[in-house]
Each structure stands twice: as structure tokens, then as C-alpha cells.
N, C-alpha and C positions, 0 to 999 in steps of 0.2 A: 421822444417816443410817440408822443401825439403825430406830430409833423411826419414821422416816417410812416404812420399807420396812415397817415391822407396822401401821402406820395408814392409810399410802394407798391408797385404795380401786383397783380392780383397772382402772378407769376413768382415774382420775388415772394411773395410772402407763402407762395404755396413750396418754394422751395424751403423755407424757413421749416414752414410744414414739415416739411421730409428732412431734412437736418433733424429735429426734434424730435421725429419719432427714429429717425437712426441711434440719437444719444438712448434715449429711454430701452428700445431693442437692446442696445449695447449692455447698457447699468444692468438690465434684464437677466441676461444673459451670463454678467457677470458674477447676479448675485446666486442665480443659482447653480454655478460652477465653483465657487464657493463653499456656498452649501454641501453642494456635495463633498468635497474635497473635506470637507469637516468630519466626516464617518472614516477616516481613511483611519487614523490612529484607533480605532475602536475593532478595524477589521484586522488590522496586526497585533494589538493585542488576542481580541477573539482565538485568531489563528494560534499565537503562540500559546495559550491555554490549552487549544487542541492537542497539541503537540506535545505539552507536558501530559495531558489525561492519558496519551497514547502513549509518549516514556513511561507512564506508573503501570500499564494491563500489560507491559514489555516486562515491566523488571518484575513484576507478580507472577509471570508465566517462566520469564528464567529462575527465579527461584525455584518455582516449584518444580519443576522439572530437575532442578539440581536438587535439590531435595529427597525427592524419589531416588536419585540415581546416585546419593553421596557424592556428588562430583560438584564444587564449587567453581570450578574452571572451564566447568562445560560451554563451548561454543554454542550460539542456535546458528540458522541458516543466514541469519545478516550476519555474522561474524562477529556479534555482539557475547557480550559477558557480563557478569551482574554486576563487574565494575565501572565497563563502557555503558551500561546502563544508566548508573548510578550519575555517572559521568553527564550522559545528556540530561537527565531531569536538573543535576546543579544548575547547568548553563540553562534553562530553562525558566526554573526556579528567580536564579541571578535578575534576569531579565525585569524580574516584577519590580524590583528596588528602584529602577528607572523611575523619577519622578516625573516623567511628561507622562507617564499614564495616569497617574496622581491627579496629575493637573487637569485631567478631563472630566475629574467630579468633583467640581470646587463645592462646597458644603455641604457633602455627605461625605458621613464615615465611614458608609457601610462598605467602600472598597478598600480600604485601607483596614478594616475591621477583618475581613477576609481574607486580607495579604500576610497580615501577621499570623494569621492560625495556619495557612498554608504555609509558612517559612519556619512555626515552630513543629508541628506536624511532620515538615521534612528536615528535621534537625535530629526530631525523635526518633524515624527512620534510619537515618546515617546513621544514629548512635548504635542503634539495635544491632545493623549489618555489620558496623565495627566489630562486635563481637565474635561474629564468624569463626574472626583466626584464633583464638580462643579459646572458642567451642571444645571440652572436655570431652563430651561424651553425644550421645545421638538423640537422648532424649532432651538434651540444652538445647543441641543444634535444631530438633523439632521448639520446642518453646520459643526460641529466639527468630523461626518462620514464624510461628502464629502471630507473635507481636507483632512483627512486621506486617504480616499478612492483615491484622486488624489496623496498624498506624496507615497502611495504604488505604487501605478502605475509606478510612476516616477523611485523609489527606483527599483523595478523586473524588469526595463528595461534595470538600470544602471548594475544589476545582471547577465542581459539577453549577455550585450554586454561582463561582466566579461567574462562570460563563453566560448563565442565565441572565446576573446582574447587568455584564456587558451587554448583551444581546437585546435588556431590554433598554438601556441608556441610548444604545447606537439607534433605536426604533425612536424612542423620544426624540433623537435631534433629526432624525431624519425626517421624521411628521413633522418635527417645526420648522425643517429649513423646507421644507414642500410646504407647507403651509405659508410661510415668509416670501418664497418666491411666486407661489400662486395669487398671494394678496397686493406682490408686487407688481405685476404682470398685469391683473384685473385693475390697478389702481392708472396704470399707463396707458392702459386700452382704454380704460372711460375719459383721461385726459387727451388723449390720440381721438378719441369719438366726439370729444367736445370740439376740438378743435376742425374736426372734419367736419362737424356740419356746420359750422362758420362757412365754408369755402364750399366744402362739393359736397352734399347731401351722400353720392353714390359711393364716396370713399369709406362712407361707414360702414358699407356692406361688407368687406373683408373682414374688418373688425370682430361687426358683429360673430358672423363666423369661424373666426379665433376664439371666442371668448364660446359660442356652444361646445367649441370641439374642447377645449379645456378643461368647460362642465364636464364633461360627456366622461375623460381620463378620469378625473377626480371622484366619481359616483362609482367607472366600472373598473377602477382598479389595476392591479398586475399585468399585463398585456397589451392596454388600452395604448391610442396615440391619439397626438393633436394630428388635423389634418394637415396636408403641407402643400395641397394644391388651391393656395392663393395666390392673388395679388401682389406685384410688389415686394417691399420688403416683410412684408404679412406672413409671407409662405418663408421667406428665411428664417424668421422666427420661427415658425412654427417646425421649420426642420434642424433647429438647436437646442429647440425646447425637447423634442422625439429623441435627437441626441444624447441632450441630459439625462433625459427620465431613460433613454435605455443604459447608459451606462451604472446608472443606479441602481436597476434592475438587474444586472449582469453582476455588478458585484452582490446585490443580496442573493441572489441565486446559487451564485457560486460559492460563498459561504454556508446557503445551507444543503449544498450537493457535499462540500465538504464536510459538512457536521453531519449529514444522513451516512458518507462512508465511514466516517471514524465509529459512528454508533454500530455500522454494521459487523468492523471488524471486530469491534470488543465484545459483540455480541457473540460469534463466533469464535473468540478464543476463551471468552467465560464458560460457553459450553463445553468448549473441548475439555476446558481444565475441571469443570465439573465431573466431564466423562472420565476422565484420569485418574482423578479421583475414588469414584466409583468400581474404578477397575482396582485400586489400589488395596481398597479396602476389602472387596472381595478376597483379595491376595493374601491377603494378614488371617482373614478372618476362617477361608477353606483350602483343606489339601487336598481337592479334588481337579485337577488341570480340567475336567471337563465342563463344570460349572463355570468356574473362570475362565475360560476362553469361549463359553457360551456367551457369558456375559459380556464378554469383551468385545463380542460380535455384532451385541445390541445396542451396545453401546456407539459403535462405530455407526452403524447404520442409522440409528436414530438422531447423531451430532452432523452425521459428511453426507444423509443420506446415500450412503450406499445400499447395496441390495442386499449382497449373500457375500457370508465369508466362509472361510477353514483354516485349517493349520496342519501342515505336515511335518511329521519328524523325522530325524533321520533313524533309520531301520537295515539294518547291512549296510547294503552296498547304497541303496538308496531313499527315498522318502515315500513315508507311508500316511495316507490320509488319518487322522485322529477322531477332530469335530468338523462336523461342516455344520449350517446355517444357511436358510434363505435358497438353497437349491433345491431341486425335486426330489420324491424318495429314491432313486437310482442313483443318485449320484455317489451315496455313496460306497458303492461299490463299482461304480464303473470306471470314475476316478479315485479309486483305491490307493492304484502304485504313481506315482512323478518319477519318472527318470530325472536323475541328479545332473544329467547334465542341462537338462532345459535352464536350469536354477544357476550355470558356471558361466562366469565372465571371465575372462583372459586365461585360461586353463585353471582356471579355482573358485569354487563355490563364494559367490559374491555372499560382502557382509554388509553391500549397500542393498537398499530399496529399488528393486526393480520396477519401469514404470510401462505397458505395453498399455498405450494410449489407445490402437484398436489389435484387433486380432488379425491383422494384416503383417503386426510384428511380431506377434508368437511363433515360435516353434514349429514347425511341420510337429506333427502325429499325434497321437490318441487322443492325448487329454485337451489338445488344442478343435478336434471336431467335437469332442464332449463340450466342452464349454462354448462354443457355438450353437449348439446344440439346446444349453442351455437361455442362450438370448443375450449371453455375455457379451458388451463392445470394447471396456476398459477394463484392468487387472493393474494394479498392484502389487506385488510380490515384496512382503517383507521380512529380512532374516531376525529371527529368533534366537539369540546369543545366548548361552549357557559355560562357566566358566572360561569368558573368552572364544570360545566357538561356535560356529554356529552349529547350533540342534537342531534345526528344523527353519519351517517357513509359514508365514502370517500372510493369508491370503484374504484381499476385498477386491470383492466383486461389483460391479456396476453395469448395468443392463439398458443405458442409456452413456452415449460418448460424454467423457465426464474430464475438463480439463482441471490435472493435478496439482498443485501448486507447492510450493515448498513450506508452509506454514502445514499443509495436510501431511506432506510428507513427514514433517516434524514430529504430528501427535500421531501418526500410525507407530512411528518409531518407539514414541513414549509406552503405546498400548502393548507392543512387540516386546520392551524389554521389560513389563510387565508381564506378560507370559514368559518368556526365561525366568525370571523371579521364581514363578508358579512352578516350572518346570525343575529348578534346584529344590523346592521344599519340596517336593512330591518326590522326586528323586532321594533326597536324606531319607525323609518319613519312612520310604522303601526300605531305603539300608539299616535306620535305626534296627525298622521291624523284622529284619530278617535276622539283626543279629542277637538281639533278645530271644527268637526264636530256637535258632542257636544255642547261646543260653543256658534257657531252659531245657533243652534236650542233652544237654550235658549235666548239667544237675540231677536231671529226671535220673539217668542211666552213669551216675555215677556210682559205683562199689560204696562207695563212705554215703550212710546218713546224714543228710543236711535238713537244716532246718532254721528257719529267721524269725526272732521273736521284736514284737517292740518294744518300748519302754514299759508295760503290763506285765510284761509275759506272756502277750499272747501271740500263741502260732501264727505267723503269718503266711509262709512256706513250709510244706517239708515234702522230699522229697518219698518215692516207694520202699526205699532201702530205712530210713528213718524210721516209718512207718512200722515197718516190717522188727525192726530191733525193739520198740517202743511194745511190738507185741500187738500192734493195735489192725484191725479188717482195714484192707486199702479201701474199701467204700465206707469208712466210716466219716464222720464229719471232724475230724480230727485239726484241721488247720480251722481257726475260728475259734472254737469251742476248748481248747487244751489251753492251762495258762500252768505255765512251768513254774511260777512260785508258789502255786498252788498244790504241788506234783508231792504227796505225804511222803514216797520214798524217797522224792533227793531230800525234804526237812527231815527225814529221820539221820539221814546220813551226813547230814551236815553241810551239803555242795551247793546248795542255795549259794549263800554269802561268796562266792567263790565265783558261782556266774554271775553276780552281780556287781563283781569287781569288772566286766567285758565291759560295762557300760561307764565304767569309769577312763577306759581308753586300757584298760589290758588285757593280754592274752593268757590264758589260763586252760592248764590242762590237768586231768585228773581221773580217777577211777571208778568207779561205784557197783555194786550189786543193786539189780534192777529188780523188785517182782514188785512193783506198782497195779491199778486198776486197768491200764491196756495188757501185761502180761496175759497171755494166756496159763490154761493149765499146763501142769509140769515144770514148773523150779523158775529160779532167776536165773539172769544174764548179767557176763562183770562185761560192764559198756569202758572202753578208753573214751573219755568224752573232749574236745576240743572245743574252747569257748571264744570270740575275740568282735571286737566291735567294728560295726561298719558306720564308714561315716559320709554325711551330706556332703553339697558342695558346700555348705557352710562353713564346714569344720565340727558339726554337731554329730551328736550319736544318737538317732534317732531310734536305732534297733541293732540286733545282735546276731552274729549266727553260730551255730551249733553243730562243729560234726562228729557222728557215731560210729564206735568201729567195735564189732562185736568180740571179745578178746577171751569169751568162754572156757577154760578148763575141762578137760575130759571130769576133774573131779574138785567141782568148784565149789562145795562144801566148806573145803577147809580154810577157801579164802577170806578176808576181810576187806573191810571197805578203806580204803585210802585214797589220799590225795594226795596233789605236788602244785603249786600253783602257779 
């Protein structure tokens, strides 16, 4: 080595030079290709985490929705089911058993700590859902969501921290292998720098300028680059080094452009489902269609930002405005009537969601310069189904072009057949009440005294005619205040025991001579009196009724009081 250092020419050894900083560039180069490549399993894991969080806000959302709608087989718009749900979180799930991801946190337990509670967490789900086919009744089938609905909870949280734990493991090696290769790079350049000022003083000067631009990255961070208009092989490095650190960059970016959308969507269908919720509940809790589809409105608007809604039902021949929201005060009467055909696809009233992206595809006439009129550019039109048909139509409005997507289309539909819901209770409520009214107008204006006592004896009902035979003022307070076991002329006569047999489950007929404290002056009445029990849905006899038939004698003196029972 001596002997070659006194005979090689200054040439030879400057190529030696450059040999030696080609290996060192290379080694460079290699380690931190490397390096990088070491994040690769931490981003496919990360990923498929993602992917499981997003299968758990899937099958939470089909549930619920199948929930609301008793339909356990309900399709959504991917053509998924809460089984093909179920389906992709297994294989999801599966994936974490893989020991090479294991392998990427040799002496911590805290991922493997995580992987067990996610694998028992969705063990206790499948269990819950198993019970589905099962399901007895509706308040199981609700019980058996909730469990669910809290096991997932639990589950996406223990997913949540997964990903945190990955996210922040993949940063540790990433800082170290940027830091290993940065310390390798400066260790080459002051060995390259030593070596150059042996030889050529002016060969340092690239150097040295490699090593500020690499400062310069390392201080400013995410965008920063080495320079690459050097010298030599100076400037190659530095556009392999630009290379590395952008692909680096590219993948963590892309990761968290991926993790900003998945936050976005789940944030967007947490809302929706909370909106649904909220509409749901209004549902349960008033029969008033116009509260409830107020609310439905607000709800809409304040989840999809939309502007203004309505709902039209059908009315004859065609649809008549009900509630509107978010229009001007004319609107409602100016669009009052919708021609039913506006609303018909293939010669029949569609029972999909209409989507008129601007008002360039509405209708020619009235309602289409009204809503122009109004500032409207998007409409949605969606039907209102009531036993199977449709009743009407769920209208949102939008005042800015608003493109619709099929996940919106989904939860208008969920709020739509929430108003049907509304629309069948308001609809019964009607008829119960019309028929009770009924009813009562037959009672009222029945020839025979009626009258319903409870287990007291006291009046609860009685009819004019009752009234009237009892002897008693029709404006007296007589229902309330009357208690029949109380009544001195039936215990004189014995008939007590006899209506008290109706509460035992029988029917009981018999006679009596009346001149009690409602009698007026002028004698008694022989009453044919009719006893028999009416009973609960329980099977219980909660109360009794009573009917009177006044069966008086021109000369009823000479009768007595008897019974038959």
C-alpha cells in the first residue's frame, strides 16, 4: 500500500476517489431504500384497519336501517347485506392472526394486547347477530341491536386505538430510518470531504453543499428537498435522496388523505343515522304527520345541507301540498296542486327517488317556474309508501347544484319511509277515532239504558235513556258520583248479589221495582234489568255493563219484585 501510494499517479488515485464515493453513494442509497421499504407492512396493515373500521359504520348502518324497516334482508345501494357485511369484517378481522404483523412489534404487547380484545369483541358480535333468526318478538329483535350496536362500538374503538398504535410505530421507524440514513449520508460526505481535500481543495465545495441542502430538508420538513444542481456524482445523489424522501412523502400522504376520507364518511353516515334516528323517534312518540315531517325536514337539511323541503300526498286524482319548509310564504299555496304525472315514470307513478340534478330536467309547467322562482337548481323527489303504495311524495330542495350520491339517496329513502310510518299511525288514529265516535252515538241514541260500572260500582258510562229510567236530571252528575252497590233499592230487593255475579264472568237477568233517590215523584218503575261482563285484552273483567228496559204496568201496584238469573 505504501509503494502504490508513492507510485500512483495523482489521476489513479483521484479515480480511486471517485470509485469510493460511487460505493459510499451506492451503500447510501441503498440504506435508505431500505429504510423506506420497512413502513411498507405498517401501511397495509394501517390500510386494512381502515377497512375493517369502515366494514363496522357498514354493518351499523345496515342494521339500523333494517331495524327501522323489520326487514333483515334489506339490500343497501352496494348490494350488501348484514350477512355480506358480516362477511367482509371476518376476512378482515382474519387478516390480523397473520403473524408478520406480530412480527413488527417484537417486545411489545400492546399490539397483540389489542388484537385479542378486537377478535373477542367480534366473536361477541357474531354471537349477538346469530340470534337474529331467532328473534321471538320485536322487543328481542330491538335488544339484540342494542347489544350489537354497543359490542360495535366498543369493537371500532378498540380498532380506533389499533390504528393510532400502528400510526404511531410506522412514525418511530420512519424517524429512525431518516435518521440512520441521514447520519449515514453526513458520515460519507465528511469521509468524501476528507478525502477531497487530500486531492482537490475545490471538490469539497459540492459536498459541502449537499450537506447544507440536507440541513436545510431535515430543519424544514414535509416538502423540503435536497438540491440536485451539483457536480458530478453529487447531484445524482442528491436526486435519489429527492427521490426517496418523495416517495416517503407520497406514501404518508396518501395514507393520511386515506384516513381524512374514511373519517369523513363515517362522519357523514354517524350523522345521517343519528338524523334517523331522531326522525324515528318523533314517529313513536306524536300523531301528528305535521310535526313529524317538520322535523324530518330539519333534519334533512341540517345532516345533507339541503335548503327547503315538502311532502305531497295523494288527493283524487292527484297530489296535494301538506308541509312545506325553507320556502317563501307563497309557496304554499302556489304550489298547492302537483300534477301526478310530473311524479310518473314508464306510465306509473314511480316508487323510486326521482333525482332532477338541475331544472333543465323538470317538467315543463307551473310548479317547475315556481320553483325557479324560488332559487331552486337540484330536487329530489321521493315516494312515500303507505301499505305498499305509494301515498304521496318527500320533497328536498337545494338552492345550490348539488350532486346526489347514492348513500343520500339511501337515508332520504330511510326519512321517506319514516313518513309512511307517520302516515299509517295518523291514518289508524283517524279510524280508531271515528269509530268510537260511532260508538258512542249509538249508545247515546240507543232505546235500551246502558250503563258501565267498574269494579266499585261506579258509573262510568250511562247513556240518556239510563238516565232517564233511573229517574235521574240528564244534567245531573250522575256518571262519577252513582255507585250501584251503594243504590238502597237494589239492597232492599236483593239484586245486588246478582250483579255481582257479571263480574264473575256471568250474564244475569232480572226484574225489580225502582223508586230509589234519582226516582222522581209519582211511584216506581219495574226496570227488566240486563247484567254481563266486559272483558280486557287480558282476559280480565275490569268492569260491567248494565242494560234497562222500562217494562212498567198500566197497574204496577200489584207487582212484586223478582228475579231469574
Amino acid at each position: 500500500m505504501a509503494q502504490f501510494r508513492k507510485t500512483a499517479t495523482t489521476t489513479q488515485k483521484f479515480i480511486l476517489l471517485l470509485l469510493l464515493f460511487a460505493v459510499i453513494g451506492s451503500f447510501d442509497t441503498w440504506i435508505l431504500l431500505n429504510r423506506i421499504k420497512g413502513t411498507g407492512l405498517h401501511d397495509e396493515l394501517y390500510h386494512r384497519l381502515n377497512v375493517l373500521n369502515t366494514d363496522i359504520v357498514r354493518l351499523e348502518y345496515t342494521l339500523d336501517i333494517a331495524v327501522v324497516t323489520k326487514n333483515f334482508s334489506f339490500i343497501d345501494r352496494r348490494g350488501q347485506t348484514i350477512g355480506s357485511d358480516v362477511s367482509n369484517i371476518e376476512k378482515s378481522v382474519s387478516t390480523l392472526k397473520d403473524q408478520t404483523y406480530t412480527r413488527l412489534f417484537p417486545g411489545s404487547s400492546s399490539f397483540t394486547d389489542l388484537k385479542t380484545t378486537v377478535l373477542d369483541n367480534w366473536q361477541t358480535v357474531k354471537n349477538e347477530l346469530g340470534r337474529l333468526d331467532t328473534a321471538k318478538s320485536e322487543e328481542e329483535m330491538l335488544l339484540i341491536h342494542n347489544t350489537v350496536d354497543l359490542n360495535t362500538f366498543v369493537l371500532a374503538d378498540n380498532v380506533e386505538r389499533m390504528l393510532s398504535f400502528v400510526q404511531e410505530e410506522k412514525n418511530t421507524v420512519f424517524r429512525e430510518g431518516r435518521d440512520v440514513v441521514l447520519f449515514t449520508l453526513i458520515l460519507s460526505l465528511l469521509a468524501g470531504l476528507g478525502g477531497g481535500l487530500v486531492f482537490f481543495a475545490r471538490a469539497l465545495l459540492p459536498f459541502r453543499t449537499l450537506f447544507s441542502s440536507l440541513s436545510h430538508v431535515v430543519s424544514a420538513g414535509t416538502g423540503s428537498r435536497v438540491r440536485e444542481n451539483l457536480a458530478g456524482e453529487v447531484g445524482g445523489i442528491a436526486r435519489a435522496i429527492n427521490a426517496a424522501i418523495g416517495r416517503a412523502e407520497k406514501s404518508y400522504l396518501d395514507t393520511s388523505m386515506r384516513e381524512k376520507e374514511a373519517m369523513r364518511e363515517i362522519g357523514e353516515m354517524v350523522r345521517k343515522i343519528e338524523s334517523l334516528n331522531v326522525v324515528t323517534s318523533m314517529v313513536s312518540r306524536s300523531l301528528s304527520q305535521f310535526e313529524v315531517t317538520m322535523r324530518a325536514i330539519s333534519e334533512v337539511c341540517a345532516t345533507i345541507g339541503a335548503d327547503a323541503g315538502s311532502l305531497y300526498l295523494m288527493d283524487g286524482g292527484g297530489l296535494r301540498l301538506k308541509v312545506s319548509k325553507g320556502f317563501s310564504g307563497t309557496f304554499f299555496y302556489k304550489g298547492e296542486e302537483l300534477p301526478l304525472s310530473e311524479r310518473t315514470r314508464e306510465n306509473r307513478v314511480s316508487e323510486k327517488p326521482i333525482v332532477f340534478a338541475s331544472m333543465d330536467e323538470y317538467p315543463e309547467g307551473r310548479l317547475k317556474s315556481i320553483l325557479v322562482s324560488e332559487g331552486i337548481k337540484t330536487l329530489v323527489s321521493v315516494p312515500v309508501l303507505h301499505e305498499g303504495m305509494v301515498a304521496g311524495f318527500f320533497e328536498v330542495a337545494f338552492r345550490k347544484y348539488r350532486e346526489i350520491g347514492s348513500g343520500d339517496l339511501l337515508f332520504f329513502q330511510a326519512i321517506s319511509s319514516n313518513l309512511g310510518v307517520a302516515a299509517s299511525y295518523s291514518d289508524a288514529f283517524s279510524k280508531e277515532h271515528a269509530t268510537r265516535i260511532f260508538l258512542e252515538r249509538i249508545i247515546q241514541h240507543s232505546p235500551l239504558g246502558v250503563a258501565a260500572f267498574d269494579l266499585d260500582g261506579v258509573c262510568l258510562l250511562a247513556n240518556s235513556t239510563f238516565k232517564k229510567h233511573m229517574g235521574c236530571d240528564q244534567r245531573s252528575d250522575f256518571v262519577g258520583s252513582y255507585r250501584v252497590f251503594d243504590d238502597g233499592e237494589f239492597e232492599r230487593q236483593g239484586v245486588i248479589p246478582m250483579i255481582k255475579k257479571s263480574y264473575e264472568g256471568m250474564v244475569v237477568e232480572f226484574t225489580a221495582d225502582y223508586d230509589g233517590r234519582f226516582q222522581s215523584a209519582g211511584g216506581s218503575r219495574r226496570l227488566r234489568i240486563k247484567s254481563a261482563p266486559l272483558y280486557d285484552a287480558g282476559g280480565s273483567i275490569p268492569s260491567i255493563v248494565m242494560l234497562l228496559d222500562d217494562v212498567t204496568p198500566v197497574n204496577h201496584s200489584q207487582l212484586s219484585p223478582r228475579g231469574n238469573p
